[in-house]
C-alpha positions in Angstrom: 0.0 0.0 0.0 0.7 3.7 -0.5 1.9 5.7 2.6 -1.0 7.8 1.8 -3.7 5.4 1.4 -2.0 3.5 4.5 -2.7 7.3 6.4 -6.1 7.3 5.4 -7.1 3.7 6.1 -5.7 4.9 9.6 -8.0 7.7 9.7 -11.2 6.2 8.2 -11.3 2.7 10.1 -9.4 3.4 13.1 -5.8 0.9 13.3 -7.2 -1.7 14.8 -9.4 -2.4 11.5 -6.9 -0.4 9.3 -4.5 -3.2 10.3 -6.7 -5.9 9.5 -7.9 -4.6 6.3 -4.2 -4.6 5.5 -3.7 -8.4 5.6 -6.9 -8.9 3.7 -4.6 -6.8 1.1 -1.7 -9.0 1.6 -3.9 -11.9 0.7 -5.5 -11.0 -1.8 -6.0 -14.2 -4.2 -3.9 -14.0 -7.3 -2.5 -11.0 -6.3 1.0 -10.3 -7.4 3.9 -7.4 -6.1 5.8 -6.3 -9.1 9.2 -5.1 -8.3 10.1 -1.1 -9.3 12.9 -1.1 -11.3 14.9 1.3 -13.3 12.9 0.2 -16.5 10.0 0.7 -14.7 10.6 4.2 -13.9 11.4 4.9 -17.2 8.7 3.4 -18.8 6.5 5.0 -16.4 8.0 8.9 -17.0 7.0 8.0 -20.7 3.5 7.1 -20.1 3.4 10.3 -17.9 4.6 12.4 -20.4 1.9 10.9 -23.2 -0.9 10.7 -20.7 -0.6 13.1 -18.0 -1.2 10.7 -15.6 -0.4 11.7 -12.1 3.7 9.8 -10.9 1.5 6.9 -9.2 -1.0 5.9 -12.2 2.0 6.1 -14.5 4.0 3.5 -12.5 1.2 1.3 -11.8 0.4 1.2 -15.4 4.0 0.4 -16.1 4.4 -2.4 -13.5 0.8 -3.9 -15.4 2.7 -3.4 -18.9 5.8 -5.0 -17.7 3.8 -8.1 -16.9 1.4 -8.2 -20.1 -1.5 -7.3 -18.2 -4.3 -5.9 -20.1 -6.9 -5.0 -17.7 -6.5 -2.4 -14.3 -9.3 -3.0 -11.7 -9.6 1.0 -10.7 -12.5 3.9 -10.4 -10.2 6.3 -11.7 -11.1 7.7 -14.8 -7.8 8.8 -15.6 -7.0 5.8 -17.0 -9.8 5.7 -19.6 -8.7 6.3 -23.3 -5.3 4.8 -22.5 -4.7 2.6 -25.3 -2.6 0.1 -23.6 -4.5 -0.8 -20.8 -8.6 -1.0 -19.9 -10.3 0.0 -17.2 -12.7 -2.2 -15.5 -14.7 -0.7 -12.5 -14.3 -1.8 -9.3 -17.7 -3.1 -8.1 -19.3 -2.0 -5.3 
């Protein structure tokens, strides 16, 4: 997780239930950490620069490129219209 969304977990559920929402996270099925490498930085200061997408969206993008994934799970609309990727909507 982000520091930021790790902050705000804090503030919205309290730590007790931040913490456990945290290893829910962790075990996600399927889920998968991709690490940030050089390349990835790279790549992702491209995709920033075509798309103006914000430092975070541009890595996460790249990390999903890097591994042939097609598909981002995500209620941000900055990633529609990016060719390389679709956006499917989280549901709630």
């Amino acid at each position: 997780m982000q520091r930021n969304s790790i902050k705000e977990t804090h503030r919205v559920l309290g730590k007790t239930d931040a913490i456990e929402v945290g290893k829910k996270f962790i075990n996600f099925p399927f889920l998968r950490f991709v690490a940030v490498d050089d390349e990835i930085i790279r790549r992702s200061q491209v995709i920033r620069e075509r798309y103006h997408l914000k430092p975070r969206d541009s890595i996460h993008l790249s990390c999903a490129l890097e591994r042939n994934i097609s598909e981002i799970i995500t209620d941000d609309t900055d990633f529609d219209g990016i060719k390389e990727i679709i956006r499917v909507p989280v549901k709630h």
